[in-house]
C-alpha positions in Angstrom: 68.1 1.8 36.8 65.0 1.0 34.5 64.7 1.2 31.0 64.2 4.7 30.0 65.8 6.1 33.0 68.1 8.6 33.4 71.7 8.5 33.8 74.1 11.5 35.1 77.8 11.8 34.2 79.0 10.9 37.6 80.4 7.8 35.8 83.0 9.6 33.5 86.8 9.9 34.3 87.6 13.6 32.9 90.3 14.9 34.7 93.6 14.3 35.9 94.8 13.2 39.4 92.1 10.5 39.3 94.8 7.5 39.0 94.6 4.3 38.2 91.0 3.1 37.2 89.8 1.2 40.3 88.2 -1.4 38.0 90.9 -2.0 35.9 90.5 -5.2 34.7 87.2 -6.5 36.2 85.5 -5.5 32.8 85.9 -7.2 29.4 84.6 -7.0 25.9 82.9 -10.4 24.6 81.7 -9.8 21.0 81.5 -7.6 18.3 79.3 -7.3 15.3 79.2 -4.4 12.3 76.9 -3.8 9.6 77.4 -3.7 6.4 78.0 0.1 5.1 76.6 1.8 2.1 76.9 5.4 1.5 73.3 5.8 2.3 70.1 4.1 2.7 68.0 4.5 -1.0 64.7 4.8 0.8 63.6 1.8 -0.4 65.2 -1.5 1.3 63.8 -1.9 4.2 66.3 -4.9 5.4 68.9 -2.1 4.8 67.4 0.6 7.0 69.4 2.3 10.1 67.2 -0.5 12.5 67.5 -3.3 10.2 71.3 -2.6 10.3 71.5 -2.4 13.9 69.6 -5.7 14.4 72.2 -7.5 12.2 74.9 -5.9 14.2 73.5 -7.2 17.3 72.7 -10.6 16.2 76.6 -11.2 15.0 77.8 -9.6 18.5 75.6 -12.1 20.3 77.2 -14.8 17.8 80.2 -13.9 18.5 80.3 -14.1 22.3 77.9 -17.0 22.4 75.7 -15.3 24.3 72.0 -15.7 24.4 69.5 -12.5 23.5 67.7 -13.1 27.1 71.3 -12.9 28.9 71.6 -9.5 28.2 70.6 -7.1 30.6 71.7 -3.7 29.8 71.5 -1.7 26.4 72.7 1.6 25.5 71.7 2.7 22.1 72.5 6.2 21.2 69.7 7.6 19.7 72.0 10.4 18.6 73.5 10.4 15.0 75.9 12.1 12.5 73.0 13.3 9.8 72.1 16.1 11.3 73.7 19.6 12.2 74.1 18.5 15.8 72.5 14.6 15.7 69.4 13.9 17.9 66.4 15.4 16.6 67.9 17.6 13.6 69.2 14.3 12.0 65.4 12.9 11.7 65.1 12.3 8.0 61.4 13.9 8.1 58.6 14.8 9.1 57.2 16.1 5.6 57.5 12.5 4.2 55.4 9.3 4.4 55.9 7.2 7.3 56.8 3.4 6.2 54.7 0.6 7.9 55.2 -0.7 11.2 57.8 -0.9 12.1 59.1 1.9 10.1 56.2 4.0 11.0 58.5 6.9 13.3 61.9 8.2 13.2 62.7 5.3 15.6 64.3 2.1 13.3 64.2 5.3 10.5 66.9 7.7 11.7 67.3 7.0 15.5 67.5 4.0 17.7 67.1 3.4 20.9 66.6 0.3 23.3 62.6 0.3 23.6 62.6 0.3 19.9 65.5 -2.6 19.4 63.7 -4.5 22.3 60.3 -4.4 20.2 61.9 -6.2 17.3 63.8 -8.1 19.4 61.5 -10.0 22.0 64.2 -12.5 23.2 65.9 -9.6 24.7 63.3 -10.1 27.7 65.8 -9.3 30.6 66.5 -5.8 29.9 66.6 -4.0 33.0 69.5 -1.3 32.4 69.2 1.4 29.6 69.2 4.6 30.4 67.8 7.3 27.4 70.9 9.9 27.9 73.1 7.7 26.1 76.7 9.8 24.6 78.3 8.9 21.5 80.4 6.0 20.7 83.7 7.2 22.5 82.3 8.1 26.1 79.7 5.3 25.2 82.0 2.5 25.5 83.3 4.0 29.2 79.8 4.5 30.3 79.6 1.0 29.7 82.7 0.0 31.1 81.6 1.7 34.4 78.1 0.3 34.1 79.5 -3.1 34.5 82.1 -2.3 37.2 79.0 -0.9 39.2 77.2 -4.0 39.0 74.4 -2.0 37.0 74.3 -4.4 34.4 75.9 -8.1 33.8 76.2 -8.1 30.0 75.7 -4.8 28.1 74.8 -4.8 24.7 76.2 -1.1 23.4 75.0 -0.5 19.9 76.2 2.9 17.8 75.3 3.9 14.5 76.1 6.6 12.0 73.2 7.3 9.4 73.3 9.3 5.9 69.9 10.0 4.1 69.7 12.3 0.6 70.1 15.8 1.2 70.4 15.6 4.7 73.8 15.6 6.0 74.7 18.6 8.1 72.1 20.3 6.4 69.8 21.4 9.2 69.7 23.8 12.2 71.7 26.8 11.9 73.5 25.5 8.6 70.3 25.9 7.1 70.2 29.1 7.2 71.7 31.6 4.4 73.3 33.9 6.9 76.2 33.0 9.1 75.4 35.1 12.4 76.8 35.8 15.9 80.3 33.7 16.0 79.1 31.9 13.2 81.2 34.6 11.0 84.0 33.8 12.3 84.1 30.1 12.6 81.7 29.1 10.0 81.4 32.0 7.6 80.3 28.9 4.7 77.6 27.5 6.9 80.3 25.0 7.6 78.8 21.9 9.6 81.7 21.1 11.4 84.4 24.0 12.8 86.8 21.4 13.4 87.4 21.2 9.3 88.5 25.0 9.8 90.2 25.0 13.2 91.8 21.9 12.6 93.2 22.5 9.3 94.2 25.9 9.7 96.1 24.3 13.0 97.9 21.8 10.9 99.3 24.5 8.1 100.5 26.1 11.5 102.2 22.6 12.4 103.5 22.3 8.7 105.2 26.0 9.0 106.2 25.2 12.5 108.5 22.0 12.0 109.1 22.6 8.2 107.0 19.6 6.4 104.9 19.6 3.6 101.1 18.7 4.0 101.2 16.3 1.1 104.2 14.8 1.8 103.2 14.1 5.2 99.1 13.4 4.9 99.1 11.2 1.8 101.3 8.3 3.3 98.8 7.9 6.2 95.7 7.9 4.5 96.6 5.7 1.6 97.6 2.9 4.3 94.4 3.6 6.2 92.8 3.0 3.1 94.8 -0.5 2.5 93.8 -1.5 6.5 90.3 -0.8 5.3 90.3 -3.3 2.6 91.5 -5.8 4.9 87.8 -5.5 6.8 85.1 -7.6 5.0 82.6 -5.0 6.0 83.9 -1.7 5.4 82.6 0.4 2.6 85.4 0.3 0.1 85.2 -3.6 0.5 81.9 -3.7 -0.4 81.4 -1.0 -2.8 85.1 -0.9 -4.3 88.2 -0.1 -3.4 89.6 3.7 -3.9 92.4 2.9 -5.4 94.0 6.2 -3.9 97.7 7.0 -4.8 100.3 9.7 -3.6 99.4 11.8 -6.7 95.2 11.1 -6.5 96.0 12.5 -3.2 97.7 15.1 -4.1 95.0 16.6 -7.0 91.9 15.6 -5.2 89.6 18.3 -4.9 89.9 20.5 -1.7 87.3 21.2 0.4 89.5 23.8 2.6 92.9 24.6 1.4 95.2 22.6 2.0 92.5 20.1 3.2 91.3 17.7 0.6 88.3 15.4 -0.4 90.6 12.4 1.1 91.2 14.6 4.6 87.3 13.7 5.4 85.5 10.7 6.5 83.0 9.4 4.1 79.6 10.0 5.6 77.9 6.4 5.6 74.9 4.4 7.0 75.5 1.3 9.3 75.4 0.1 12.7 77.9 -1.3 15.0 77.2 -3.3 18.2 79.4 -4.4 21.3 79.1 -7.0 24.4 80.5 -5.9 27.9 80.9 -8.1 30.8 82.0 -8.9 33.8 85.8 -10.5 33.6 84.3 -13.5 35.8 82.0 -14.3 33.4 84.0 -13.7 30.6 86.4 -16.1 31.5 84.5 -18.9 30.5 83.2 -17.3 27.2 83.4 -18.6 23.8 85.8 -15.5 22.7 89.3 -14.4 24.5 88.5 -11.7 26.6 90.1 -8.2 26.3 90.3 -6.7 29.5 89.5 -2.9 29.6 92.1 -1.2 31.7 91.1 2.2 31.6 88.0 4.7 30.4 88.4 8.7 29.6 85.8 11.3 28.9 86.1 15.2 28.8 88.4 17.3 27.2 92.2 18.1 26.9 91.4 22.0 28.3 89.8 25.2 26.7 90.9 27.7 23.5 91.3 31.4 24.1 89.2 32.3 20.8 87.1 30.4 17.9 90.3 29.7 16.2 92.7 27.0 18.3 96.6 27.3 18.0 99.2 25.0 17.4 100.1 25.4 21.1 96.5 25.0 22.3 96.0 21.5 20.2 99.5 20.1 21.4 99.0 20.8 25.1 95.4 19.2 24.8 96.9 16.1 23.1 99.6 16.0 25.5 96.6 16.5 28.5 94.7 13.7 27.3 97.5 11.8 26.8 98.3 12.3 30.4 94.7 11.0 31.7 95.2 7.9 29.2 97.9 6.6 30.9 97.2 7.5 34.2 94.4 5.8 34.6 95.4 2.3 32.7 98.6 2.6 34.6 101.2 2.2 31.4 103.3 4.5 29.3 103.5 5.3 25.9 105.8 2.3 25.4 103.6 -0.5 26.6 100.9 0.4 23.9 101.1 -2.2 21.2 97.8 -1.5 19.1 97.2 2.2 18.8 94.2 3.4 16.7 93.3 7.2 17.4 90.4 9.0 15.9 90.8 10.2 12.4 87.6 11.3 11.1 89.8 14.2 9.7 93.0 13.4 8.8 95.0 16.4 10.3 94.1 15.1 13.6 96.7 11.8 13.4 99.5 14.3 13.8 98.9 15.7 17.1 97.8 12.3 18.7 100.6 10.7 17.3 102.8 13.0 19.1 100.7 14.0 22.2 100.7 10.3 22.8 103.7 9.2 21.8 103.6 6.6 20.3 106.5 4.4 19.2 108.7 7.5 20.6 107.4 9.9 17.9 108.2 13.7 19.4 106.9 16.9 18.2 107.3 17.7 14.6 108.3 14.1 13.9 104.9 12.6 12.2 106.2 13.0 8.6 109.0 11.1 8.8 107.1 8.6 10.7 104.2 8.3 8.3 106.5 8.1 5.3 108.3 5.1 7.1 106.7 1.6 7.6 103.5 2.2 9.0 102.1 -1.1 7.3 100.4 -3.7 9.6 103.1 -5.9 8.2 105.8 -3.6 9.7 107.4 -2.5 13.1 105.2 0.5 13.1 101.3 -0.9 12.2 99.3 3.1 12.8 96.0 3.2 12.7 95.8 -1.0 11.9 91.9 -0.9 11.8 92.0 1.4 8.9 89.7 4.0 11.1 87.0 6.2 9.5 89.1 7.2 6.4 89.7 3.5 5.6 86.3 2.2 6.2 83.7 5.1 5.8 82.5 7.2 8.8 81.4 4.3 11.3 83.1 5.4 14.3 83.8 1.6 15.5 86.4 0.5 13.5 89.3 1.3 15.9 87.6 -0.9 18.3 86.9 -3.6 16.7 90.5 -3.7 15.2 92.1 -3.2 18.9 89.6 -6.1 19.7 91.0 -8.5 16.8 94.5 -7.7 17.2 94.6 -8.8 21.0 92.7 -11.8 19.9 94.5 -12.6 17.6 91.7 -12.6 14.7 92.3 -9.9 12.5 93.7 -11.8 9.7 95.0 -10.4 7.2 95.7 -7.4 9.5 96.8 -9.5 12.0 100.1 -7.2 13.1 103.9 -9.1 13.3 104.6 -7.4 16.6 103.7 -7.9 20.0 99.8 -7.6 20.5 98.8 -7.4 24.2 97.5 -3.8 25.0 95.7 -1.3 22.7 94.2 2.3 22.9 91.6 3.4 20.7 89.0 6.4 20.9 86.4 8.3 18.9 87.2 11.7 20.1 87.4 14.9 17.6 90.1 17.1 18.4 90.7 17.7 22.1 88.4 15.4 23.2 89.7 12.7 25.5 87.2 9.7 25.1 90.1 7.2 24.8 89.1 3.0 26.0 92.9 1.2 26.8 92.8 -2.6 26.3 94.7 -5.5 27.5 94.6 -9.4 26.2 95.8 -10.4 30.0 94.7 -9.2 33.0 96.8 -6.6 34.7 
């Protein structure tokens, strides 16, 4: 397809009863490059803009799979974004200011990216002949490109995802804007909430808490404050870079809330940076500078339907339980031949659920307390969430991949786990969502 095209959903594996992934192992993952991440750009540094981030995550991916910029031949950029109400166009940071030179002089580099705009900066990427404008978000993004490559669509595809954060801007347009909360709106976002999962989602866990008879605290600050120790261990993350939290049980504990029980340390910091990805061919990959890790298995769509605006404890386990289903399926393993597991967590009250839809390490319903509160350290038998995810890192969205990628490698250093690290699952997908990517070091 030529650049610009469009591209239908054809590609995505969103059900069950599709089996095994007929190109289980025939794709791999070369390289990997990140940004660094500030809280927001200051409007000012052009070499720290959203496109000057992404071009420094692309040149370190390409570095990192010794790949040269005219061997690539497919990008998807997302030119979608967190900033806004919804991303796309809402999260455009003007138009009532000044457009910056060239080639700051649009949204495009600004706000949104997309691969005629990193192909402009970028010259040697001359052989571009695969990127489609319809690109999804990070999670269904890396199994588009999974599927691009096992199509023979593309030979190496560069996939590059950002999250962006301006002054006043975040969540702060569309309907939010507005002083009334109409239509369902009063129901599900009576405070002009952004995001309904912070209201479903928590009011879902205080069900889960009264359910199995834990205490939110007890349960939620454990988790966090080791996501926030993974973090650390990344020299790009935020709290790297701009200093560490320094979170304890008790900070936890009296941190403001931003919906009861649901605290300050529950939410992902919104951030601005840039991550970028190689996919390939396993053929070619073979003789690449990196190990390859294999990709098993891609899933989009959801884990099924609510009856109302406000999900139940019931709903949100049989949807974690659904996508768990289609996870394994299609990589053909079970729950106890996942080494590496790191879920979305860009709120915290989501961990529970996947923890136990998935089952992880054999953890069953109602058992993520006692899990959390046991050695979940990437030193210990039971390394959750060892890439530190959004919480430990800021709002990136790519951390869980590149830690699954590191830990089959066998680069992550410092949070280089002690147990077996062959096969990994990792996902950016809110709530029921089922955009999940399984990994293998071998192929299958």
């Amino acid at each position: 397809m030529a650049i610009g095209g469009v591209e239908g959903t054809g590609w995505r594996r969103d059900k069950l009863g599709l089996g095994v992934w007929e190109s289980q192992g025939k794709v791999a993952i070369v390289g990997w490059g990140n940004s660094p991440v500030d809280r927001r750009w200051d409007g000012v540094s052009m070499d720290k803009t959203y496109g000057a981030y992404a071009l420094i995550a692309i040149k370190q991916a390409l570095e990192d799979a010794g790949v040269k910029p005219e061997e690539v031949d497919g990008i998807l950029a997302c030119p979608e974004t967190g900033a806004g109400a919804t991303g796309g166009a809402s999260a455009d940071w003007g138009p009532s200011r000044p457009y910056f030179d060239a080639p700051y002089d649009s949204e495009w580099g600004l706000s949104r990216i997309n691969a005629q705009w990193l192909i402009e900066q970028m010259p040697e990427l001359s052989n571009v002949q695969y990127a489609p404008d319809n690109v999804p978000a990070i999670g269904e993004q890396m199994g588009m490109a999974s599927q691009a490559v096992a199509e023979g669509k593309t030979q190496i595809c560069l996939v590059v995802y950002g999250m962006n954060n301006f002054e006043g801007r975040y969540r702060h347009g569309g309907d939010n804007a507005s002083p009334y909360a109409a239509g369902n709106r009063q129901w599900n976002a009576p405070w002009s909430s952004g995001d309904g999962l912070q209201l479903t989602g928590a009011i879902t866990l205080q069900q889960y808490c009264h359910r199995y008879g834990v205490d939110w605290d007890e349960m939620m600050g454990p988790v966090i404050i080791n996501e926030h120790r993974n973090g650390l261990m990344h020299d790009w993350g935020f709290y790297t870079l701009h200093g560490a939290s320094g979170l304890t049980q008790d900070d936890y504990a009296n941190a403001r809330p931003v919906l009861w029980p649901c605290r300050i340390w529950d939410c992902d910091r919104p951030v601005n940076a840039v991550g970028a990805f190689l996919f390939t061919t396993a053929e070619r990959a073979k003789d690449m500078k990196q190990k390859p890790v294999y990709v098993l298995n891609h899933n989009q769509g959801m884990g099924g339907t609510v009856r109302s605006t406000q999900e139940t404890l019931d709903e949100s386990e049989a949807a974690r339980d659904h996508v768990a289903q289609m996870s394994y399926e299609g990589s053909g393993l079970t729950a106890k031949d996942i080494d590496i597991f790191n879920p979305y967590d860009g709120y915290s009250f989501f961990l529970p659920l996947t923890l136990e839809g998935f089952g992880w390490h054999g953890v069953g319903r109602g058992e993520s307390s006692d899990f959390f509160n046991g050695d979940i350290s990437v030193e210990g038998p039971h390394p959750f969430v060892s890439g530190g995810g959004n919480l430990g890192v800021g709002r990136t969205r790519t951390a869980m991949y590149i830690d699954s990628i590191q830990q089959l490698r066998g680069t992550a250093g410092k949070r280089q786990v002690n147990v077996k690290a062959e096969t990994a699952i990792c996902a950016f997908a809110p709530a029921r969502s089922a955009a999940y990517l399984t990994l293998s070091n071998a192929l299958p």
